[in-house]
N, C-alpha and C positions, 0 to 999 in steps of 0.2 A: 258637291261644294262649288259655290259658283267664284269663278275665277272673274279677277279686271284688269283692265288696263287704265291707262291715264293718258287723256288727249286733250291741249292746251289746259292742262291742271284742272278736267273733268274728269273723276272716276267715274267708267261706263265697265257694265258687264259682256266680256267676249261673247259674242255670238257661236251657236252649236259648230258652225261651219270652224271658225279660230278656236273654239274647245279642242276640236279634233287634231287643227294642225300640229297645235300645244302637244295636246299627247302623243301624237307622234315624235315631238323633237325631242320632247325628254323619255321616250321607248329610244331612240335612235341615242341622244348623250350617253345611255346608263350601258348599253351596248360597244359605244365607243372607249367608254371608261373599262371594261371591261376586257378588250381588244387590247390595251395598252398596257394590263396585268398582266394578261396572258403572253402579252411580246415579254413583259421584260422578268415573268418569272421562265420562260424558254432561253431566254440568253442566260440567264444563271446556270439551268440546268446544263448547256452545251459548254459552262466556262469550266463548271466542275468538271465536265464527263473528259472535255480534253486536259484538262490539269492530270485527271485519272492516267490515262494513258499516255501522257509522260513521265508519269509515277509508274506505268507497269513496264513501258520500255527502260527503265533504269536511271532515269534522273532524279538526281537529290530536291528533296523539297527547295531548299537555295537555288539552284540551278530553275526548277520550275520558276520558281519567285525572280530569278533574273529574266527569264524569258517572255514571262505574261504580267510578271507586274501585280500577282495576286497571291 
């Protein structure tokens, strides 16, 4: 599918060389969007796992919830 761009309110068709740049930027976006799930379902993972282990050293859920705010 041929992709364009617009230069002084001329649609022209990108050339094979900027086809490629293109798919690289959006291979590179979908990978960064992806980077940025995987950060922020790891920080979940790390919030539960220490809320855990203040749950198994002996703190009441309250006590957790005063301490982390969660």
């Amino acid at each position: 599918m041929a992709r364009f761009k617009i230069v002084n309110g001329v649609k022209i068709n990108l050339t094979s060389e900027e086809e490629t740049i293109r798919d690289q930027e959006e291979a590179q976006a979908l990978i960064d969007q992806q980077a940025i799930k995987d950060a922020e379902a790891n920080e979940e993972t790390k919030k539960a796992s220490g809320k855990q282990k203040l749950l198994d050293l002996g703190l009441t859920e309250e006590e957790v919830k005063a301490l982390i705010g969660a």
